[in-house]
GUMAR-770797 format. One record per residue: x, y, z of N, C-alpha, C in turn; residue in three letters. Coordinates in steps of 0.1 Angstrom, whole numbers, plus 2048, in hexadecimal, padded with zeros to 3 digits. Layout:
// GUMAR-770797
XYZXYZXYZALA
...
// end
This chain:
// GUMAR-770797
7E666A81B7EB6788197FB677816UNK
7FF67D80A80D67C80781468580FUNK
82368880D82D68E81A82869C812UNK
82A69D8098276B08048186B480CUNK
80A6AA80B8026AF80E8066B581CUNK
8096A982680A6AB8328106B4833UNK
81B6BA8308266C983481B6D382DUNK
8146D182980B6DD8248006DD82FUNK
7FA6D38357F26D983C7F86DA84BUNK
8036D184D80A6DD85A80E6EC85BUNK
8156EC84D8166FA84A809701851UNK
8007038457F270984A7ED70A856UNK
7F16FD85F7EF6FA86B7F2702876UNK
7FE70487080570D879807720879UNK
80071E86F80172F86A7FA734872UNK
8017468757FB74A8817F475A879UNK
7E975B8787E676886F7E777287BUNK
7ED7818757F17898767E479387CUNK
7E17978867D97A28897DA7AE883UNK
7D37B287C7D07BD8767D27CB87AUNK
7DA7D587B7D67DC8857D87EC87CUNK
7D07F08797C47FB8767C180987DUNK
7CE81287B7C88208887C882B87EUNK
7CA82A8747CE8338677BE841869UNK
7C184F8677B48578657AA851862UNK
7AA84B85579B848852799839854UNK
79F83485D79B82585D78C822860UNK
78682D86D77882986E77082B865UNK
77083685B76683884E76882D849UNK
77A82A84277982083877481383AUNK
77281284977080384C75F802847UNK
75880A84A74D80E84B74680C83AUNK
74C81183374C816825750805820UNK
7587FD82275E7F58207557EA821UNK
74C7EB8317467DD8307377DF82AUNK
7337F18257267F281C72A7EC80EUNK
7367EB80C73A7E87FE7367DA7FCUNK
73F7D280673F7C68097327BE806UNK
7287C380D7177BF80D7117BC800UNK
7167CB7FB7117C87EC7187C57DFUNK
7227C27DE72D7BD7D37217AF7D3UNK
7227AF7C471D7A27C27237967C2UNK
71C78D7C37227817C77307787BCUNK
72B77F7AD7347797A37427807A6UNK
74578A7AC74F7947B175A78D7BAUNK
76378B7BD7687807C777778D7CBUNK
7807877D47897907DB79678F7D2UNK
79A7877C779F7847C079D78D7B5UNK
7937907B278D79A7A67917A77AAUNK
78E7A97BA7917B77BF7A27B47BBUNK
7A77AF7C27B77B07C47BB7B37B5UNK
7B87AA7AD7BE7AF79F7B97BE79CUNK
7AD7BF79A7A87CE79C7B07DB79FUNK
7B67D97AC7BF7E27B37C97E47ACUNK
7D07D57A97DC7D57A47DC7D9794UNK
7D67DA78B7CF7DE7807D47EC782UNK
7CD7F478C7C78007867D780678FUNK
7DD8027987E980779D7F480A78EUNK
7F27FB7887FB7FE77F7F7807774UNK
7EA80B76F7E68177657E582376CUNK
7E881F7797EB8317807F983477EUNK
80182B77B80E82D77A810833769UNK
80982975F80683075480483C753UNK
7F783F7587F284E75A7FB85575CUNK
80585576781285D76B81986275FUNK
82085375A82785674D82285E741UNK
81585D73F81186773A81087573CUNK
80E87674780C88374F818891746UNK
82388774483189073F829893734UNK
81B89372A81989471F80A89C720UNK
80289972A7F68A172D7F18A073EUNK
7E98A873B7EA8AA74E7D989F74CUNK
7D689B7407C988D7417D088274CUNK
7DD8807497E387874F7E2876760UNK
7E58857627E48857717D5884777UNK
7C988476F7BB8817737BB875772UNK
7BF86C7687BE85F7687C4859772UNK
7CE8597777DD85877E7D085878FUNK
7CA8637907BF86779D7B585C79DUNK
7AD85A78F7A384E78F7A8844795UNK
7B283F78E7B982D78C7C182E79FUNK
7C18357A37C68397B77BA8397B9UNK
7B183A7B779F8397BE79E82A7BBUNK
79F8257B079A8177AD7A380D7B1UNK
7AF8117B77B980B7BE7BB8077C6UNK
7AE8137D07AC8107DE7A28057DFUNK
79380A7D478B7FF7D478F7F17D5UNK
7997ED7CB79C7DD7C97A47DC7D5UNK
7AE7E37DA7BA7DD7E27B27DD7F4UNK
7AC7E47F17A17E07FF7927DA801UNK
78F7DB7F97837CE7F97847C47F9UNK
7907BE7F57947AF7ED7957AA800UNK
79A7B08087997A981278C7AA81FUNK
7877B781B7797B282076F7AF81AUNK
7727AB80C7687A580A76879280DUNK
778793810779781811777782823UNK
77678B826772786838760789839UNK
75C79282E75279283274878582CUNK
74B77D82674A77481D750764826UNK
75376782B75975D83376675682DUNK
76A75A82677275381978575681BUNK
78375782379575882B79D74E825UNK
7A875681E7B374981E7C1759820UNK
7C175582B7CF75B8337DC75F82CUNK
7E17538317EC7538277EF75681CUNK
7E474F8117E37537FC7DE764804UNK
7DA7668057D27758057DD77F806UNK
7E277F8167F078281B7F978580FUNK
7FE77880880577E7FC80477E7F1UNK
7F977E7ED7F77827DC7F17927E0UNK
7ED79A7EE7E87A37F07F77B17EDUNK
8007A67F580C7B07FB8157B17EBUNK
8197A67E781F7A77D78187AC7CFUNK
80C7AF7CE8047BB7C280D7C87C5UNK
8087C97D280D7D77D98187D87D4UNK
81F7D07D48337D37D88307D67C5UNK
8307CD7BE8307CF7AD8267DD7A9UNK
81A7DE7B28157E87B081B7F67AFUNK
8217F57BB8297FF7C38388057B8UNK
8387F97B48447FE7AE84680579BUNK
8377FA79682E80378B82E81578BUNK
82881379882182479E82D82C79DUNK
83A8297A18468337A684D830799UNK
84B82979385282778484A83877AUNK
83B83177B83683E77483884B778UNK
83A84D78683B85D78B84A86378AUNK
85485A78A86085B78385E861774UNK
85785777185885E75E84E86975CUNK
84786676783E87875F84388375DUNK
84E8897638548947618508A076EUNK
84889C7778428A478684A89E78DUNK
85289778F85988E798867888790UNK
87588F79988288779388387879AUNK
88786E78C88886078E89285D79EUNK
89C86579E8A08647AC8998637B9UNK
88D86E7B888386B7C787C8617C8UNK
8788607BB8758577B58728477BDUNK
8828447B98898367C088E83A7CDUNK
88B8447D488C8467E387C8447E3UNK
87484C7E28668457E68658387E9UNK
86582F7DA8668227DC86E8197E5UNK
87981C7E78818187EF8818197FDUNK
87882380187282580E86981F815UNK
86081F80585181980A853808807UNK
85F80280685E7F48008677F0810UNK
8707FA8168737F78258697FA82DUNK
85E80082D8568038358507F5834UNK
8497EB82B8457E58248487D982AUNK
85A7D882B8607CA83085B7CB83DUNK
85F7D684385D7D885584F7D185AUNK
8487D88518367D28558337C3852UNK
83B7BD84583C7B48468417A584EUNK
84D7AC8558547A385A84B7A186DUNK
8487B386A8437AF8798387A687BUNK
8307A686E82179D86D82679586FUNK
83178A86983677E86E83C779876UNK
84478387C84D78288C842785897UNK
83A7908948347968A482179089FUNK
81F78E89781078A89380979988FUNK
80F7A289380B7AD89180D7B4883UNK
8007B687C8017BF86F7FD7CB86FUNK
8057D586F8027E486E8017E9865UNK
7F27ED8607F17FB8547F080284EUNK
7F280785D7F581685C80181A866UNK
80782586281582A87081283E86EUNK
81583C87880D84E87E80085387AUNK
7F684487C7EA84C8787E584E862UNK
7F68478627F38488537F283C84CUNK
7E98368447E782A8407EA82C82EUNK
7E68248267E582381B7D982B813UNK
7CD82F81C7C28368167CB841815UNK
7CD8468217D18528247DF85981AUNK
7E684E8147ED85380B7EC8527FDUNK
7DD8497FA7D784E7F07CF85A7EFUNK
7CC85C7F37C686B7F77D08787F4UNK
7DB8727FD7E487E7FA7E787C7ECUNK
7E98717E47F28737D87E38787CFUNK
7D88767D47CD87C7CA7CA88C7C9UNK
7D088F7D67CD89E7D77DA8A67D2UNK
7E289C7D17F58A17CC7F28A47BDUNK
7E889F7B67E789B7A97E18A77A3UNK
7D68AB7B07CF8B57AA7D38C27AEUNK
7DF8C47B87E68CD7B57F18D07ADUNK
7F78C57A78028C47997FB8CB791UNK
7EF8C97907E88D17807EB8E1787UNK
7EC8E57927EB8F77907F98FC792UNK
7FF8F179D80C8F67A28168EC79FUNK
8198E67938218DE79082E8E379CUNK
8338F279D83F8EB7A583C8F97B0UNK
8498FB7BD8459027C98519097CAUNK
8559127D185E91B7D48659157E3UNK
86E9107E58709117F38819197F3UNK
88391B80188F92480189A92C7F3UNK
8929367EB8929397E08939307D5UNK
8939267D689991B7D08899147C5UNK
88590F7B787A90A7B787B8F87B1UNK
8758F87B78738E67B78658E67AFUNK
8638D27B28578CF7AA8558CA7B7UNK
8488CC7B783E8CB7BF83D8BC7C4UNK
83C8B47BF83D8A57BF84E8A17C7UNK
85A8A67C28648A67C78638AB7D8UNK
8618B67D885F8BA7E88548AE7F1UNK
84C8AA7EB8448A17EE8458967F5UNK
84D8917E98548837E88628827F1UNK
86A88C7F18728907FC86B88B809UNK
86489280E85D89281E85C88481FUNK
84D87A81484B87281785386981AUNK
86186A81086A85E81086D85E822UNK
87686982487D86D83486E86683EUNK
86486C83B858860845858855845UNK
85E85283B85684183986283883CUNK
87184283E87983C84287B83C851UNK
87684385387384A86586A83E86CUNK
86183D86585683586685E82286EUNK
86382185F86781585E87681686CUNK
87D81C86788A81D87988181B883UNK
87682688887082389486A816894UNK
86280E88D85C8058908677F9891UNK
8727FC88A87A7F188A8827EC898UNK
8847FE89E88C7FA8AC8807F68B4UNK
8737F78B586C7F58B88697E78BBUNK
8657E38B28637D18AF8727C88B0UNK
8817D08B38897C88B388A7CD8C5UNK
8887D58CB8847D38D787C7C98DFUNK
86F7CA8D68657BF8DA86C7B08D8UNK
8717B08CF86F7A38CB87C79B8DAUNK
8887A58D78937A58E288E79C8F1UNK
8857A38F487D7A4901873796903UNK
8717978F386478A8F786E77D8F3UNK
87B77D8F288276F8ED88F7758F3UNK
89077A8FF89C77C9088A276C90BUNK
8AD76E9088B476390D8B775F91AUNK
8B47559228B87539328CA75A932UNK
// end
């Protein structure tokens, strides 16, 4: 065995996978829904196929957005390609556990960099649709990419991977942006304190402020823990 092999299988050796931890609304349906899928996905199908899949259809939802500034087809498509988004970016991993077919690590991040490129596809297009200024835009993203590090880092400092935070996971905010879509078709924008906005802007407002909320609490959180469990004599 040459010296590269050997640091590669210590590496591996030594890797500690992350517990999963799942409290989000619908986690018991989707789990449920998840592993009928799992059963029957055919065998030529693999978790690789899903993952691209997801990542695929994130980025023609971001399309769809950009369109959106030109027909409200856009914002239906934009709802499809968030349905088929969920399919691939959640199967891909139970279908490799239900399959026995685990690889940790490669999974871990070819799963998390779709997302993050995904993620930033998606907020690219809803900037340019014209329902949403590019400013909230890059506060969204910018929110959800520190939310993102936090969960990250903790998977690797605390072994713990969270997600979902208040109950809200990733379904749960596909959901919302599906149902956001189909209220842009009637109510493109909303009245608040005499004042009228777009609907997506008020939206995207809130989320950003949670997701930043989100990420502070967990952070004093886990820099507590961590404090505690690596106190110095």
């Amino acid at each position: 065995m040459d010296a590269n092999a050997g640091a590669l299988k210590a590496r591996a050796a030594g890797f500690r996978d992350a517990v999963r931890v799942q409290e989000a609304l619908t986690a018991p349906l989707e789990r449920k829904a998840l592993a009928w899928l799992a059963r029957r996905t055919p065998n030529w199908i693999g978790p690789d196929h899903m993952t691209a899949l997801g990542f695929a259809a994130q980025f023609l939802a971001g399309l769809c957005y950009a369109a959106a500034r030109w027909s409200l087809l856009g914002l239906l498509g934009a709802t499809i390609f968030i349905a088929i988004n969920w399919l691939g970016d959640s199967l891909d991993g139970s279908l490799a556990r239900f399959r026995n077919r685990l690889r940790p690590r490669y999974g871990f991040y070819v799963d998390h960099m779709a997302d993050t490129f995904g993620a930033i596809f998606l907020m690219a297009g809803l900037g340019a649709s014209g329902y949403l200024h590019w400013q909230v835009s890059a506060a969204l993203l910018t929110a959800f990419l520190a939310l993102s590090i936090q969960s990250y880092l903790s998977a690797y400092t605390l072994a713990d991977f969270q997600l979902a935070h208040a109950f809200l996971g990733p379904t749960e905010i596909r959901i919302l942006m599906m149902a956001g879509n189909v209220a842009l078709m009637f109510f493109p924008r909303v009245e608040l304190f005499g004042r009228e906005f777009f609907l997506l802007d008020v939206g995207g407002a809130i989320a950003t402020v949670a997701m930043f909320g989100m990420a502070i609490a967990a952070s004093i959180q886990n820099t507590g823990r961590l404090y505690n469990e690596e106190r110095l004599p």
